[in-house]
C-alpha positions, 0 to 999 in steps of 0.5 A: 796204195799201189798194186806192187803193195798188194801183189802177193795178195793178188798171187794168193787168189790168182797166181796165173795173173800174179804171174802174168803181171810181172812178165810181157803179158801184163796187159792181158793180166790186167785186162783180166784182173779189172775185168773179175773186179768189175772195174773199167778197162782204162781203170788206175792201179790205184783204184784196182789196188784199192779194190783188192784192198777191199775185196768182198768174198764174192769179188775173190770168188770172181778172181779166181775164177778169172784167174782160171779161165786165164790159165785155161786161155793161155793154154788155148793159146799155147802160151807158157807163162813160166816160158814167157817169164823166162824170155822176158829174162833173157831179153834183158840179158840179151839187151845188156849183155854186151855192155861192159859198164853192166859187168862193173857195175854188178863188180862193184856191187860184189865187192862192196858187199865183199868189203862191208862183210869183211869189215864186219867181221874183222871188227872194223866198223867204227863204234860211231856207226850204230848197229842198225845202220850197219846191218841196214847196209849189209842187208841192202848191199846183200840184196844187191849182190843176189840180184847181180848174182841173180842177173849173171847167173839166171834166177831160178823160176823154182824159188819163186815158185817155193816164195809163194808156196811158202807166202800162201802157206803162211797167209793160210795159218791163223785162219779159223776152221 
């Protein structure tokens, strides 16, 4: 089991960690992060998956309550996470910016997708390709073109804000009173 395996699990409990994590601030998440659930500083991602996998109550109190007083940190230090999400953006956009092979490779991704939808569409898809295969491509190539999209374009921190509202309002249904 990896960490990525469990990260929603982790946003539930501590978003400011969950967050930090994805961004230039992961080691400082992660100190955080080992340090709430009693594990050594040098600890694998593996073991620290395996302890969220299995936390106890007490270790999720503990987690957010690191995750607090991680948020509280930040703001000591005046360091916006969704700031610094932003630049960690840019950065990449910065870096690639200038490289035409990123713009046609992001081309042919769109026009792949292009082509793949029309060919659904139009009944073109051959009988001998299943169903499955074809919505399986249309799906990955989809998901391609909305993080070319995404790249091009910016992403914006709003939706992922509203993908945890929703995963947390999911996670929280079912759940005995």
């Amino acid at each position: 089991m990896k960490l990525k395996d469990i990260l929603g699990a982790v946003g539930s409990v501590a978003p400011a960690i969950a967050t930090a994590l994805g961004g230039p601030l992961a080691g400082t998440a992660v100190g955080a992060l080992t340090s709430a659930l009693g594990l050594k500083s040098d600890a694998t991602e593996q073991e620290v998956a395996e302890v969220i996998a299995k936390a106890t109550p007490e270790q999720l109190l503990m987690l957010k309550q690191a995750d607090q007083q991680f948020a509280k940190d930040m703001k000591a230090l005046d360091i916006d996470l969704t700031k610094a999400y932003i630049a960690d953006t840019s950065d990449a956009r910065h870096t690639f910016g200038t490289n035409q092979n990123v713009f046609w490779l992001g081309l042919a991704i769109l026009c792949s997708f292009a082509a793949a939808v029309y060919a659904v569409l139009s009944g073109n898809v051959p009988s001998t390709v299943s169903e499955v295969l074809t919505g399986t491509l249309i799906g990955y190539l989809a998901s391609n073109s909305q993080q070319v999209v995404g790249y091009f374009f910016g992403s914006s921190q709003g939706s992922a804000d509203k993908t945890t509202a929703m995963a947390n309002a999911v996670g929280g249904t079912g759940k005995s009173k």
